[in-house]
N, C-alpha and C positions, 0 to 999 in steps of 0.2 A: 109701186109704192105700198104693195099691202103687206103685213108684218112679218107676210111667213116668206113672200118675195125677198123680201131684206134680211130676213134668218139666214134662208139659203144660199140668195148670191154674196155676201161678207165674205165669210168663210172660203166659197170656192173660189173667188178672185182672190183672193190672199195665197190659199195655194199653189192656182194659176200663175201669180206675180212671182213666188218663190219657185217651182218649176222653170220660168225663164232665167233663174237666175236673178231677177231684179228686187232691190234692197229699196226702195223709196223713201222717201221722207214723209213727200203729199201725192197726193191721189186726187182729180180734178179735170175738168172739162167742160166744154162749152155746156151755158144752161139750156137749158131745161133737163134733156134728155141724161145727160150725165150726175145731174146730182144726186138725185136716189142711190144711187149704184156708189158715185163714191161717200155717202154716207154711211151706206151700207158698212162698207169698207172701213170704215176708221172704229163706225160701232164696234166689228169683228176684231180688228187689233186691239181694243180696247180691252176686249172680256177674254183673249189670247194674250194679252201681256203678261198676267201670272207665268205661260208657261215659256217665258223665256223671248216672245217673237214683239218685235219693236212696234210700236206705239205709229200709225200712219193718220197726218191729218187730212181733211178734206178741203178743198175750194173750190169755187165757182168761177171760171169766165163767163164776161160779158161778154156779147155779138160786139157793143162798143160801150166805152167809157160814157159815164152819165156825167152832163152836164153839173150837174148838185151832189152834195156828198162829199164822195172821197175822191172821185174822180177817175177811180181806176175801174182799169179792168178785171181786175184777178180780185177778185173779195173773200175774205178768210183767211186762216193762217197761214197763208202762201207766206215763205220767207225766200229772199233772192239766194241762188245758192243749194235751193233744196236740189232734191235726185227727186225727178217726177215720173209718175206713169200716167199718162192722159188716157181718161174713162171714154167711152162710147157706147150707148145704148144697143146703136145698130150703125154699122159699118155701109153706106151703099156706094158711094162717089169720095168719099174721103176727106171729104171738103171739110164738116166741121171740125173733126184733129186735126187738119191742117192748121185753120184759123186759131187753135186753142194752142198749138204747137207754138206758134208765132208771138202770140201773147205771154206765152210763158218763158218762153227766149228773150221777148224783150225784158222781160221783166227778171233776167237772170236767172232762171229756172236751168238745170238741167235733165233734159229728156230720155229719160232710158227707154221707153214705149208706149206703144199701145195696147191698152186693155177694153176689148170688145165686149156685150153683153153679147150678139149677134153679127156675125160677117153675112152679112145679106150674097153676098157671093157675086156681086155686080159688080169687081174691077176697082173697090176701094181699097182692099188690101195691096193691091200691085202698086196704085197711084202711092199710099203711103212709105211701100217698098222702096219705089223708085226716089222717093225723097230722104230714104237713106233711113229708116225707122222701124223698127221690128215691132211686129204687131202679132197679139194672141187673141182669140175669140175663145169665149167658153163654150159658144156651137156654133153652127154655119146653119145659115136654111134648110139644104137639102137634110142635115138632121131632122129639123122641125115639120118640114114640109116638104113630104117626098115630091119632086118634078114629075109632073102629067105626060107621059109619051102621046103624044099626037100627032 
């Protein structure tokens, strides 16, 4: 969350997203872990609009819908319809893009992928694989943190 975090990662996930190919609308995932990262992300399209690259917004999924309020789970300019890439801080079991996936389905989202801050390298990308969903990381672990031979 600190400014120069959100400098960097914008920009490289926007690149990322266009390397895959993928065009979005919004950018979003389950909270906590994913919001920094897609606000980062819309900050970046924002101050890259001049040079021609589309405008991406940001939302939040809830774990579940609150009782009070609006009652959804998708908060922010999620519109049904959009072309999403669902954020992930860190990739371990796949479970929260799962559940973020699901919420944005129902809610008429369509899903072009996954966009990882880290793939922890523990078997979440296959799980996501295996549910038919392309998934990018902008590093994996053994980047960050070489494995100890013992």
């Amino acid at each position: 969350m600190s400014p120069d975090g959100l400098a960097l990662i914008g920009p490289l996930a926007i690149a990322e997203m266009k390397a895959a190919g993928w065009a979005p609308d919004s950018v979003g995932g389950l909270t906590l872990g994913a919001d920094p990262i897609s606000y980062a992300i819309a900050h970046a399209s924002a101050l890259s609009a001049n040079d021609g690259a589309p405008l991406v917004r940001a939302f939040t999924v809830r774990k579940e819908a609150k009782q009070h309020g609006t009652g959804r789970r998708i908060e922010g300019p999620f519109c049904a319809g959009d072309r999403v890439v669902v954020i992930e801080d860190v990739i371990t079991t796949g479970g929260s893009a799962l559940r973020a996936v699901e919420a944005i389905r129902a809610a008429e989202g369509v899903v072009l992928g996954v966009l990882a801050l880290v793939d922890r390298e523990e078997g979440g990308r296959e799980a996501l694989e295996a549910e038919g969903l392309a998934v990018r990381a902008l590093a994996v672990a053994t980047d960050i943190v070489p494995r100890i031979a013992g």
